[in-house]
N, C-alpha and C positions, 0 to 999 in steps of 0.2 A: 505612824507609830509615834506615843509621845516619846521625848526624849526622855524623863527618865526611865522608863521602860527601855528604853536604845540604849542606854547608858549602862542597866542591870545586866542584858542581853549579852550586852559585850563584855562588860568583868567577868561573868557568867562562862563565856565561851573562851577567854583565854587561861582559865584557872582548868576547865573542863580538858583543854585540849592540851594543856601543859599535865596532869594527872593522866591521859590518857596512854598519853607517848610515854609516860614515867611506865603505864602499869604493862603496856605496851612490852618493853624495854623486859620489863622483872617477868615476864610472864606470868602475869597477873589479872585480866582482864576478863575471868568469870570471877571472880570474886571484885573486881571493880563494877559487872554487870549485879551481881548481886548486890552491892551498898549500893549504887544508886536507886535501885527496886524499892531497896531496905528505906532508904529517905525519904524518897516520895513515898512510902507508907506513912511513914512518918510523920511525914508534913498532914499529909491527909486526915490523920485522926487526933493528932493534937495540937489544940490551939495554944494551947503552952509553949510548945516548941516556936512553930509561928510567930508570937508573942517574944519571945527571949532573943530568935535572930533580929529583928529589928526592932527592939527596943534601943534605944540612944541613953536610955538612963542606966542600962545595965554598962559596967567599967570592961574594961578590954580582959580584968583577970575574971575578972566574974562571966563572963561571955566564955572565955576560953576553959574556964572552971568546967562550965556546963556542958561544953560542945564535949571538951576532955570525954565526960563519965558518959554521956550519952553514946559516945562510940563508942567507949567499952562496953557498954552495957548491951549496945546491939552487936557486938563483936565485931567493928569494920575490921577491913583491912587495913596495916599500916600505912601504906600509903594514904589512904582518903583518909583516917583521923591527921594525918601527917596535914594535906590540904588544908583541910577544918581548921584546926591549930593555927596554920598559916592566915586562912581566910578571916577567924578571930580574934588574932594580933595585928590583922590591918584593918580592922572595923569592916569586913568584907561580908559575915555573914546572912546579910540580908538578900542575897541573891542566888543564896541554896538553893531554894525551888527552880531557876533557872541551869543551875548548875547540874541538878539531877534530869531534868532533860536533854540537855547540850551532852551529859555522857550519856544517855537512853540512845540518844541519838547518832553519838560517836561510835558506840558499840557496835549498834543496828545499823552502819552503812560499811561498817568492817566486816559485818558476818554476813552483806549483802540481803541485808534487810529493809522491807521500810515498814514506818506504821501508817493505816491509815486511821483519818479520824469518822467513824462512822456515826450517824443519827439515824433513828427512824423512830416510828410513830409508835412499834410496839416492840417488846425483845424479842432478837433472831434467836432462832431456832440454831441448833448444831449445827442441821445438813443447809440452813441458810446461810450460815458465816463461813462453813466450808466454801460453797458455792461461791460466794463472793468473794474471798481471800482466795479462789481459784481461779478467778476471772480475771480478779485485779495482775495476776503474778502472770498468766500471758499475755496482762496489758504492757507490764513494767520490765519484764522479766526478770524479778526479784522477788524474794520471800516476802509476802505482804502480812504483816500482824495486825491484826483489827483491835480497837479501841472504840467500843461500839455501846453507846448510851443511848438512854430513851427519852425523846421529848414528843407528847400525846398530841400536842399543841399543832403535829406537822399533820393528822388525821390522817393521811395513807404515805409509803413511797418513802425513798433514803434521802440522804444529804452525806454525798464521802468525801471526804477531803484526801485529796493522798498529793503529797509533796504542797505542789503550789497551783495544783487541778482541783477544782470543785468541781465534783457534779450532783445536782439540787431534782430528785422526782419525784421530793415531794406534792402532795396535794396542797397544799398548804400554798406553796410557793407558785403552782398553777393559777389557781385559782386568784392570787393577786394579780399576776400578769394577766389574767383575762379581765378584772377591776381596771388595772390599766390602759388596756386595751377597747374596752365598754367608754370610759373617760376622755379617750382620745377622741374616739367617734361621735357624741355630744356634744 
């Protein structure tokens, strides 16, 4: 990992885990599971947003101006505008996006959740992601949530990622290990 990415990761996770144990504490922690959902929405559809946390030309009131009306206007909880505020008076807001998984993720190992990251070649079906989100939870034995996108490029077969497990069947991925395979023997 590069460092600055180590570096995001980590402000990221001690702002997350400090907000956590806060919302923790207030009994607060569906509506801290909701604003994180609510942000990474957020992030995802506007590049303005984006654009605003990590700009260096915007001033610390001007940053905090925005972050301000932004969670009002999504309705956070006071706690995470409370964060924000903080994170925007210490030049911190650039590692929101990591912030909003590090709590996806504090949530989900509180409610004895995990998520996995799934791929495949075309979109699952209901009774397919059931199936699979059934397998995986008497692999894990935890609630497994799928996060599951399409990349055509894999031509048959999954690619799941759940915690720090990959497992790759796709075609895609076969078919190069037998390229490698063919190349060895040549």
């Amino acid at each position: 990992m590069s460092e600055p990415a180590s570096v995001s990761t980590g402000i990221a996770a001690r702002y997350a885990s400090a907000l956590f144990d806060l919302a923790r504490d207030a009994g607060a922690l569906k509506a801290l599971d909701a604003d994180a959902q609510a942000l990474t929405a957020a992030l995802a559809a506007s590049p303005e947003l984006r654009a605003m946390i990590s700009s260096p030309v915007l001033s610390r009131a001007e940053q905090s101006g925005a972050i301000a009306a932004i969670g009002a206007q999504m309705g956070l909880h006071e706690l995470t505008a409370n964060t924000l505020a903080l994170m925007a008076d210490k030049r911190r807001l650039f590692v929101l996006p990591q912030l909003a998984v590090a709590l996806a993720d504090l949530i989900a190992a509180d409610k004895g959740e995990m998520t996995a990251e799934v791929v495949s070649a075309a979109k699952l079906s209901a009774a397919q992601s059931k199936a699979l989100a059934v397998t995986l939870k008497a692999k894990t034995g935890k609630t497994v949530k799928l996060n599951a996108t399409v990349d055509e490029t894999l031509i048959g077969g999954l690619i799941v990622k759940l915690g720090s497990t990959m497992i790759d069947t796709s075609v895609k991925s076969k078919l190069a290990s037998l390229q490698n395979a063919m190349k060895e023997v040549g």
